[in-house]
ROFI-309137 format. One record per residue (C-alpha): residue number from 1; chain; x, y, z; residue in three letters. Coordinates in steps of 0.5 Angstrom, whole numbers, m for minus. Layout:
BEGIN
  num  chaine      X      Y      Z  residu
  NUM       A      X      Y      Z     ALA
...
END
This chain:
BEGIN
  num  chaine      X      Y      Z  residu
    1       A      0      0      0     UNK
    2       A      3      7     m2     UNK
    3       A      3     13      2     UNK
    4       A     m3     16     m2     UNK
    5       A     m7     10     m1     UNK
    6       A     m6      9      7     UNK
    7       A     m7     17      7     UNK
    8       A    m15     16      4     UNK
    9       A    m15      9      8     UNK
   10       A    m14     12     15     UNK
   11       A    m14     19     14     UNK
   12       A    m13     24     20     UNK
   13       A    m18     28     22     UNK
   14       A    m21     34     21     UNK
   15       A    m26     37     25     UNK
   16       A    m26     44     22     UNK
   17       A    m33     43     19     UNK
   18       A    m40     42     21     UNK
   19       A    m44     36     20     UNK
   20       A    m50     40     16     UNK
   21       A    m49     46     12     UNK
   22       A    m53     53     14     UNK
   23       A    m58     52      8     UNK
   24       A    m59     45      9     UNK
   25       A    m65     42      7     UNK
   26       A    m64     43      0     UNK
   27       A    m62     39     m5     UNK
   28       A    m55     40     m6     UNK
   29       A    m51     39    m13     UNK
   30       A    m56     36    m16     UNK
   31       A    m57     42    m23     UNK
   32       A    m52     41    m28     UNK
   33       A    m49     47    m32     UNK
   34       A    m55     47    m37     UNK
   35       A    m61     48    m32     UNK
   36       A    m56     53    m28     UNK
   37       A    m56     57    m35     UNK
   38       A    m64     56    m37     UNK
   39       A    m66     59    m30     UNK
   40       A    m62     65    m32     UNK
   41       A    m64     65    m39     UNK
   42       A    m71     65    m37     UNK
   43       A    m71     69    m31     UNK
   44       A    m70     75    m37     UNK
   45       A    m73     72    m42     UNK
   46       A    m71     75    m48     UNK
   47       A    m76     72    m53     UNK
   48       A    m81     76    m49     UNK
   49       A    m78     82    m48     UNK
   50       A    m74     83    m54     UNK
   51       A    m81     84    m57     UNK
   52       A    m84     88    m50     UNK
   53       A    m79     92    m46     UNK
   54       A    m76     95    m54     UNK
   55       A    m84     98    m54     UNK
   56       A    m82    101    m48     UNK
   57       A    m76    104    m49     UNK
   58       A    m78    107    m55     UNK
   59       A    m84    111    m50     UNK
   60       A    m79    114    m47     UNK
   61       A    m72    115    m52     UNK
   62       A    m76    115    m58     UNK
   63       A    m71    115    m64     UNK
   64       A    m65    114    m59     UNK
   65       A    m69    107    m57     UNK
   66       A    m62    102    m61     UNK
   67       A    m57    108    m57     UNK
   68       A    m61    107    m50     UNK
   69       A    m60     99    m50     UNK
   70       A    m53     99    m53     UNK
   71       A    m52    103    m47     UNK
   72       A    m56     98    m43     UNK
   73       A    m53     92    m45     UNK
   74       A    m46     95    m44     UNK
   75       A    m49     97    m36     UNK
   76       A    m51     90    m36     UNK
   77       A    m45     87    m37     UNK
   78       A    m42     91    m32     UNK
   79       A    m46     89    m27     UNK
   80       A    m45     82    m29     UNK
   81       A    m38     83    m28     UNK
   82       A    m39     85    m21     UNK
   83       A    m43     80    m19     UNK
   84       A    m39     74    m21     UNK
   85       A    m33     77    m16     UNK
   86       A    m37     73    m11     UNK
   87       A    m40     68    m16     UNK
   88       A    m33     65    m17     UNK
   89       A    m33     65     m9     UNK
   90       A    m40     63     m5     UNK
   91       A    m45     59     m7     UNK
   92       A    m51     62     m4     UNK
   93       A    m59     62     m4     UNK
   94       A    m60     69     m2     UNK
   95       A    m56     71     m8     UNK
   96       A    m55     80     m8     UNK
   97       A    m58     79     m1     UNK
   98       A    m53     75      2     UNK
   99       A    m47     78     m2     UNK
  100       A    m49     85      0     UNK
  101       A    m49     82      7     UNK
  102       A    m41     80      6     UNK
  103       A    m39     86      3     UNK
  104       A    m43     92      6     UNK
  105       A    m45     89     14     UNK
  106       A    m52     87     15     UNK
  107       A    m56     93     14     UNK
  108       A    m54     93      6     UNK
  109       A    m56     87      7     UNK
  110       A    m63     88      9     UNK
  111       A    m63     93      4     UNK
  112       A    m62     89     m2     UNK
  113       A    m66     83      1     UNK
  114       A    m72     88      0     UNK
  115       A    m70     91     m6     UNK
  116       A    m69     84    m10     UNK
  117       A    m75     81     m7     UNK
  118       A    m79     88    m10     UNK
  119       A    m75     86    m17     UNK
  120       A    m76     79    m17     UNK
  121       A    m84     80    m14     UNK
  122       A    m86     85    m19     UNK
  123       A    m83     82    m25     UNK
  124       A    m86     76    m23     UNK
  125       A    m93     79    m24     UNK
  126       A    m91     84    m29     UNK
  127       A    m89     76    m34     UNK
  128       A    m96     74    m32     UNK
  129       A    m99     80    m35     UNK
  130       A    m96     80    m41     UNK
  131       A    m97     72    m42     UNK
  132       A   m106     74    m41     UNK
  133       A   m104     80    m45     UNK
  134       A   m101     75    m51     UNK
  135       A   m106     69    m49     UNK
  136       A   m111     74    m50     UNK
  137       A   m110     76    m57     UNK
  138       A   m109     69    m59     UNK
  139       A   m115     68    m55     UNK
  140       A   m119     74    m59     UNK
  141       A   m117     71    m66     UNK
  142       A   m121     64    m65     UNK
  143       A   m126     67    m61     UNK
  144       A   m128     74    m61     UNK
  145       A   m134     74    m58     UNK
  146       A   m131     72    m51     UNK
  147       A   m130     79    m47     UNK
  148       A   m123     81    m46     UNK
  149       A   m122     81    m38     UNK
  150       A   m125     75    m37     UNK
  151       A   m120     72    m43     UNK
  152       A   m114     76    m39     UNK
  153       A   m116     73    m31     UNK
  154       A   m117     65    m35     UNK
  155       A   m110     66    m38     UNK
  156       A   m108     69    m31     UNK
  157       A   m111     63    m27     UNK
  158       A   m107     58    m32     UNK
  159       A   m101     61    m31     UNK
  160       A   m102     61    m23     UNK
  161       A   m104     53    m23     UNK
  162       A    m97     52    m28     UNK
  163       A    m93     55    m23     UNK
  164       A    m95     52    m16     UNK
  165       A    m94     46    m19     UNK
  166       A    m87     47    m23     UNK
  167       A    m85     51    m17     UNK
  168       A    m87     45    m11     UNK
  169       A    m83     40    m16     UNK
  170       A    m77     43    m16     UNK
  171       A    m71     46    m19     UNK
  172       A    m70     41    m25     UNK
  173       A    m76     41    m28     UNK
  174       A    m77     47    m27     UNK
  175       A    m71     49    m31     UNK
  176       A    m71     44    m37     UNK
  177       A    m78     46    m39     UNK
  178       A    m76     54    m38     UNK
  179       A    m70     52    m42     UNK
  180       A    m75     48    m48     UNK
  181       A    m80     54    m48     UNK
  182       A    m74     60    m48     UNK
  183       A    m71     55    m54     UNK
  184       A    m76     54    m59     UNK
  185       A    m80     62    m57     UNK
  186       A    m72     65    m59     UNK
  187       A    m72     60    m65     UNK
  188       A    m79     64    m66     UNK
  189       A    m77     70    m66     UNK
  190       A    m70     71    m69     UNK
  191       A    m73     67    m75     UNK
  192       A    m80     73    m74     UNK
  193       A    m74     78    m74     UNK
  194       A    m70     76    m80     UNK
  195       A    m77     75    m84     UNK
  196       A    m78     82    m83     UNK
  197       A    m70     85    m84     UNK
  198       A    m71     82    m92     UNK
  199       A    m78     85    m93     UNK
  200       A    m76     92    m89     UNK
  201       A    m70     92    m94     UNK
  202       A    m64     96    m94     UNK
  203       A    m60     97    m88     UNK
  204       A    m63    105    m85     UNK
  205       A    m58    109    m81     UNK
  206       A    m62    112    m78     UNK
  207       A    m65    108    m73     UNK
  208       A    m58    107    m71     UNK
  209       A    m57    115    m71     UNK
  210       A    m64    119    m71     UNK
  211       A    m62    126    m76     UNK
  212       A    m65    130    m70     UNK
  213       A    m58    128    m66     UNK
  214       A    m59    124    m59     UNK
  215       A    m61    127    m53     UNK
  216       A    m58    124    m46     UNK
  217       A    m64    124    m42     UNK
  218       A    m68    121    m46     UNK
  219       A    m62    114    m47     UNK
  220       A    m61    115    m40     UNK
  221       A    m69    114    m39     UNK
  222       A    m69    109    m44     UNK
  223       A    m63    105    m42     UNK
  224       A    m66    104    m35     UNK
  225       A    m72    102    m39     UNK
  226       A    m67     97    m43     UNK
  227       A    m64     94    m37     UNK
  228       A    m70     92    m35     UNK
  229       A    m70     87    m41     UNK
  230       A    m63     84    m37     UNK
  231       A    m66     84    m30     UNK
  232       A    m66     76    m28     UNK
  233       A    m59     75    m32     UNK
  234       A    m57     74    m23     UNK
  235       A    m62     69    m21     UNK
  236       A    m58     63    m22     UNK
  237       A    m54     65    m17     UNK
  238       A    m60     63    m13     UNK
  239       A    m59     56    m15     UNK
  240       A    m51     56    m12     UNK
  241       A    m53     50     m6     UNK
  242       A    m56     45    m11     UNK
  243       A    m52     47    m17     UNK
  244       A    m46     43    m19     UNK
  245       A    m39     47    m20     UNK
  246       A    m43     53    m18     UNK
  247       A    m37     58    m18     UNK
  248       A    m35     55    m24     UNK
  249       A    m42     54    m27     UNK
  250       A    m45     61    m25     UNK
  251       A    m41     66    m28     UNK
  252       A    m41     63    m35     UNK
  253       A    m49     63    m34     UNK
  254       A    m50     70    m32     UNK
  255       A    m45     72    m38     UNK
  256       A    m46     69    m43     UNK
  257       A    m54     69    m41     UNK
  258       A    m52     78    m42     UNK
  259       A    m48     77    m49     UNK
  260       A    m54     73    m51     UNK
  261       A    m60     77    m49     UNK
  262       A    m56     84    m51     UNK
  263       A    m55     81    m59     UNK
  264       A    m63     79    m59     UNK
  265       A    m64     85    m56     UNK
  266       A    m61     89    m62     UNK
  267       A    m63     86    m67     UNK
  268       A    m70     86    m65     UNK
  269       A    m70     94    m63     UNK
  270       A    m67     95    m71     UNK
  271       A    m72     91    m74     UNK
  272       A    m78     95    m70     UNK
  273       A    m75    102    m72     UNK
  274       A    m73    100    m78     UNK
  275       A    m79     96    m79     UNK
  276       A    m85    102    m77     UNK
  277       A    m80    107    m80     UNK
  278       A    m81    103    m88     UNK
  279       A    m89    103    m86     UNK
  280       A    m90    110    m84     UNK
  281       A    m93    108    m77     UNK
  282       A    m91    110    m70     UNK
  283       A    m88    105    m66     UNK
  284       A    m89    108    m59     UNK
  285       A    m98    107    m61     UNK
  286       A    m97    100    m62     UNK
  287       A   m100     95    m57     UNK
  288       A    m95     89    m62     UNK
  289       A    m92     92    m66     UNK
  290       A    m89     86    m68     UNK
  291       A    m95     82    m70     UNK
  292       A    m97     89    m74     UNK
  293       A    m90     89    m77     UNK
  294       A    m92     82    m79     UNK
  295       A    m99     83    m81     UNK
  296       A    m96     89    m85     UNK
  297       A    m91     85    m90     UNK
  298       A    m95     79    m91     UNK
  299       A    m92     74    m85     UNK
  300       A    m99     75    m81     UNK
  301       A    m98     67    m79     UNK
  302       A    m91     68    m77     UNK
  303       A    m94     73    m72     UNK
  304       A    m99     68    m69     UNK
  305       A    m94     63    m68     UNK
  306       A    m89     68    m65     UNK
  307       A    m95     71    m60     UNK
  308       A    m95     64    m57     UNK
  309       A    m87     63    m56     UNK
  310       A    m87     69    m53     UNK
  311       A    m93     67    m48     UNK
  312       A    m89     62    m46     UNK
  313       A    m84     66    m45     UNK
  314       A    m87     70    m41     UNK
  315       A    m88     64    m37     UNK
  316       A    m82     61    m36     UNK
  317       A    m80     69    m34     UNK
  318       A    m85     67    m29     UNK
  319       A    m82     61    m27     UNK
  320       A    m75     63    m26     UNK
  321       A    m76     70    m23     UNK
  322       A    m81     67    m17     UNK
  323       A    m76     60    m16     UNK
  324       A    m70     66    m15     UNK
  325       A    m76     70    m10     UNK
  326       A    m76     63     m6     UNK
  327       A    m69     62     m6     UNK
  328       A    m68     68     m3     UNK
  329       A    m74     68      2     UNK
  330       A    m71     61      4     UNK
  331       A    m64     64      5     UNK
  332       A    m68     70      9     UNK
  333       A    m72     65     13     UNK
  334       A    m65     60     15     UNK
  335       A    m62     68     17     UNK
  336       A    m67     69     22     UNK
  337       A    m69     76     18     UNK
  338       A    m75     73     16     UNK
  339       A    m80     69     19     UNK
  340       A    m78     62     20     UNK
  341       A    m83     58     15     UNK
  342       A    m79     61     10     UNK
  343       A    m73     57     11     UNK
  344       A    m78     50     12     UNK
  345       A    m76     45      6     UNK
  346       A    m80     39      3     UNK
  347       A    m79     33      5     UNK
  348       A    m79     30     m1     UNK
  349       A    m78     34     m7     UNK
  350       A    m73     38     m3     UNK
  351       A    m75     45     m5     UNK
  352       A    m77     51      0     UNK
  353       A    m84     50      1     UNK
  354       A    m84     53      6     UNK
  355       A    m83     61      1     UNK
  356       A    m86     58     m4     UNK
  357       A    m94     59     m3     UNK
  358       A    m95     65      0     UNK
  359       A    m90     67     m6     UNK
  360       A    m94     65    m11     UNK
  361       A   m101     66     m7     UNK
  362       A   m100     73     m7     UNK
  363       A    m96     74    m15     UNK
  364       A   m102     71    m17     UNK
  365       A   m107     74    m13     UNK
  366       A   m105     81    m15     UNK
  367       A   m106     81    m23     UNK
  368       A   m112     77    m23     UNK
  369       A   m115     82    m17     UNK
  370       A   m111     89    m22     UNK
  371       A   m114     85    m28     UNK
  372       A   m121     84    m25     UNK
  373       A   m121     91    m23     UNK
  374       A   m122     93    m30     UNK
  375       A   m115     95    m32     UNK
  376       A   m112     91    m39     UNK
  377       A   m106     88    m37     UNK
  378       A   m102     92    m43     UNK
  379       A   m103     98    m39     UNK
  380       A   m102     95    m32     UNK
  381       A    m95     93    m34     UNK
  382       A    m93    100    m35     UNK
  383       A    m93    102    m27     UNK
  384       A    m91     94    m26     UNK
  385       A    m84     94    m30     UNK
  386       A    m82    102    m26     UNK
  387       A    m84     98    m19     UNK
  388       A    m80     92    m21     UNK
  389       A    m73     96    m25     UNK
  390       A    m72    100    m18     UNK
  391       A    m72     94    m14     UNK
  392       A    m67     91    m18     UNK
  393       A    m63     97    m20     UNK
  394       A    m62     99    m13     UNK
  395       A    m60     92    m11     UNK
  396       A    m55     92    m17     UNK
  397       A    m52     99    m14     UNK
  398       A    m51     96     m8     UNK
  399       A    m48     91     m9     UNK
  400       A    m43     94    m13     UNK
  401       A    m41     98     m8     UNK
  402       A    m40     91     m4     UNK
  403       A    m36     88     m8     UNK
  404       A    m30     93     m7     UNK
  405       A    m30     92     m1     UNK
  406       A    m31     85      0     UNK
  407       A    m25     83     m4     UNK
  408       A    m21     88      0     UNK
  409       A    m23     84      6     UNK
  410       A    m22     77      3     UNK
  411       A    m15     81      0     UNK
  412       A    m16     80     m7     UNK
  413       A    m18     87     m9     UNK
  414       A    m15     88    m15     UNK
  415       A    m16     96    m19     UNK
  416       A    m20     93    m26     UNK
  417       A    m26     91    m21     UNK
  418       A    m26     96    m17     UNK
  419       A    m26    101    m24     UNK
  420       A    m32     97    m26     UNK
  421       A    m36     96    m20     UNK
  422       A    m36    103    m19     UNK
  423       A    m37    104    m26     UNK
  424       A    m43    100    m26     UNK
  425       A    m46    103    m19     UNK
  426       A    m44    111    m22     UNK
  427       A    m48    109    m28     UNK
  428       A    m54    105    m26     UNK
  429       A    m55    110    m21     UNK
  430       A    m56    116    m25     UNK
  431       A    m61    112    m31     UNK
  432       A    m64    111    m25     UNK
  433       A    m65    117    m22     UNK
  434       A    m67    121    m29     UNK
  435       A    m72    115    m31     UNK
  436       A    m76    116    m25     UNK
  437       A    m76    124    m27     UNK
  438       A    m78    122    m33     UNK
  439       A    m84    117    m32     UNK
  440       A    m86    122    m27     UNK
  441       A    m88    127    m30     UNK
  442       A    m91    123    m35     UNK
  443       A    m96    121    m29     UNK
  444       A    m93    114    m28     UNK
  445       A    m96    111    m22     UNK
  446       A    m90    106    m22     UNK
  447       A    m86    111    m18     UNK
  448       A    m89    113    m13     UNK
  449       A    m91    106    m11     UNK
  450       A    m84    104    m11     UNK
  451       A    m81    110     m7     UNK
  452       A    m87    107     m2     UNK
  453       A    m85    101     m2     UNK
  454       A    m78    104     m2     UNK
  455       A    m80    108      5     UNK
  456       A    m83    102      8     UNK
  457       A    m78     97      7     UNK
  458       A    m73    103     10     UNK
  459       A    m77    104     17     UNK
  460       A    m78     96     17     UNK
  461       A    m71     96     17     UNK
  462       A    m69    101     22     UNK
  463       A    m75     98     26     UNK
  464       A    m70     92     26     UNK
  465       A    m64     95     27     UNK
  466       A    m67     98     34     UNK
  467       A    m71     92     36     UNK
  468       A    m64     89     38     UNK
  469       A    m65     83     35     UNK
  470       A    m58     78     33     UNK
  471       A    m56     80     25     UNK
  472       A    m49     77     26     UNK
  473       A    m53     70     21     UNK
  474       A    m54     74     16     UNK
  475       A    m51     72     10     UNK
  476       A    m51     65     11     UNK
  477       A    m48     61      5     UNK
  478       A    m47     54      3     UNK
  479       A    m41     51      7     UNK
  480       A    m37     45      6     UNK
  481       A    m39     39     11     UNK
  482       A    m36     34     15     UNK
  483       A    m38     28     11     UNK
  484       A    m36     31      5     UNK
  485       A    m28     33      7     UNK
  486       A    m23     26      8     UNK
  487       A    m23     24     14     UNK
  488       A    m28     30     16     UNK
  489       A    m30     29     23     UNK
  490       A    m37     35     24     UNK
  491       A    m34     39     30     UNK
  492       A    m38     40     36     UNK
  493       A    m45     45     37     UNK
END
């Protein structure tokens, strides 16, 4: 017997490591690098929001609409790169939460907990709108005689049902079947976009420059807008306890799922402006400008098969945005932040039951009751993308300026991340602040929701802070334990 061989028979032991992880209860590295991708791809889902957020951004940039997602495409990127640098060196379920948490302290922490649960809740409600807004108009082609509202909360009711049962099941399958349904509604619309290039014609500089020049604010507010068709590219770093390889695995899904979702988001933006600039008609009064592109040039039956992929697409967004949501609830739960039933686990199918019914019982509530109120789903998802993108970006802020000085701490600081951490944290920050000046004064109800939402996560917070209550737990991350370490011998307590 060799030395090697003695040493794996009868190792000495190590009683550094404890006999469970933080987060256990969930199933632990069981995702393999291609699920860990769709949950990303789908929690952006960019089938859906190549042919709805650019509607959006042209509201608000109008001829500066391809600057304004060059401009977020290359912000997205920058916050990709910050994330990764505690991606490459935690595996967490609380994501942002959990990395402000490391860098910042814990009241960062709190602060991007409540701010991601905003992004991921109301893009989660913002996805089902937008599939009952789609399933709608398929439903109004086969029988028109059905009232549109009803039409809307039967779509919404469906979708509801599909996500309980995905979410309760677990991770894989929600996963592969986000990953077949982004694959075949993006095969959809690039083959839609193509179609529609060769039929606009030659390629038009001025959807790229308008003649009357570019103005700041107008990309600025745009370019925020745009963000918000990448918001999600993180979420996969929710799955960081039941991914495997998760520093590795990880960050290429949060870059490469960027890469790919800014291409497609180029490519649709052109085609849109390029596309209602060759028909005479104005992009921002339309309600599916791709379907009146492909109406207009004769590719009619194309666009009833592009809504259906971009219903679906909606619904894997849903999926992946409300699983991302539990995770971070779950992890919230085990810190002791949030009640302790959210970090309760299913027996069987290992997923975090205990945040997976309130959260779907209240994301499905509210569209259904926005709906039944007599307000369309189009005009709904509006305020709800504001809510959401201020969530989201402010969480991104935050953990930006973590970074920095999480790296300092662990002394692996180096100048190209805290360039491009703050960089990115400068820069989001500014589109934030003039996007909401914008849409405020367009009268869009979205912004003083958020900045509610906003006040009361901050006196939630301070309340917590003087309660006095232990938030040294916060920022629980998963740990390697005792029966996974040669001769691991779990230590006492």
């Amino acid at each position: 017997m060799t030395a090697l061989e003695r040493a794996i028979a009868r190792p000495d032991p190590v009683h550094e490591f404890a006999a469970t992880s933080p987060l256990d209860g969930l199933e632990r590295r069981t995702v393999g690098f291609a699920d860990v991708l769709a949950q990303s791809v789908a929690a952006v889902a960019p089938a859906a929001a190549a042919t709805t957020v650019i509607l959006l951004v042209a509201g608000a940039a109008g001829g500066a609409t391809l600057p304004a997602v060059a401009l977020a495409t290359v912000l997205a990127l920058l916050v990709a790169g910050t994330v990764t640098q505690f991606t490459r060196r935690l595996a967490a379920s609380g994501s942002l939460y959990t990395y402000a948490a490391r860098g910042l302290g814990p009241t960062a922490g709190l602060a991007t907990g409540a701010a991601i649960i905003v992004g991921y809740a109301f893009i989660s409600v913002f996805a089902l709108l937008g599939g009952a807004h789609y399933l709608s108009m398929l439903l109004a082609r086969v029988a028109p005689g059905v009232p549109a509202p009803l039409a809307a909360i039967a779509a919404l009711v469906g979708e509801a049902a599909v996500l309980a049962v995905v979410l309760v099941r677990g991770i894989r399958l929600s996963a592969r079947i986000a990953l077949i349904v982004e694959s075949v509604s993006v095969a959809l619309i690039v083959t839609l976009l193509t179609a529609l290039l060769v039929q606009i014609g030659p390629f038009d500089i001025s959807a790229i420059l308008p003649p009357g020049g570019v103005s700041v604010s107008a990309v600025a507010a745009g370019a925020v807008l745009a963000l918000t068709a990448f918001v999600g590219f993180e979420s996969s770093a929710t799955l960081g306890v039941e991914a495997r390889a998760p520093l590795r695995n990880i960050p290429r899904a949060i870059v490469g799922t960027v890469l790919v979702a800014g291409a497609l988001y180029l490519l649709a933006a052109y085609t849109q402006v390029a596309g209602f600039a060759a028909i005479g008609r104005d992009l921002v009064t339309s309600a599916a400008p791709i379907d009146e592109l492909a109406g207009a040039f004769g590719l009619a039956p194309w666009a009833a098969a592009a809504d259906v992929g971009i219903a679906a697409s909606f619904l894997a967004c849903a999926i992946a945005s409300t699983t991302a949501l539990t995770r971070v609830l779950f992890a919230m739960g085990r810190d002791g932040v949030g009640p302790h039933f959210l970090g309760r686990t299913h027996p069987r199918h290992r997923t975090p039951i205990g945040a997976v019914w309130p959260t779907v019982t209240a994301i499905a509530a509210l569209p259904v009751v926005i709906v039944a109120l007599g307000v369309r789903p189009w005009d709904a998802m509006g305020a709800v993308i504001v809510i959401s993108a201020v969530g989201y970006i402010t969480a991104y802020a935050i953990v930006c300026a973590a970074a920095p000085v999480f790296l300092r701490r662990i002394g692996e600081t180096t100048v190209a991340a805290t360039v491009v951490a703050a960089t990115a944290a400068i820069a989001i920050v500014g589109c934030l602040a003039v996007y909401l000046v914008v849409e405020a004064q367009q009268g869009n109800p979205g912004v003083w929701i958020s900045l509610g939402l906003g006040g009361l996560a901050g006196a939630l917070i301070a309340w917590r802070r003087r309660s006095g209550a232990p938030l040294d737990g916060i920022g629980g991350y998963d740990e390697p334990t005792a029966s996974h370490v040669l001769g691991g011998v779990a230590r006492d307590g």
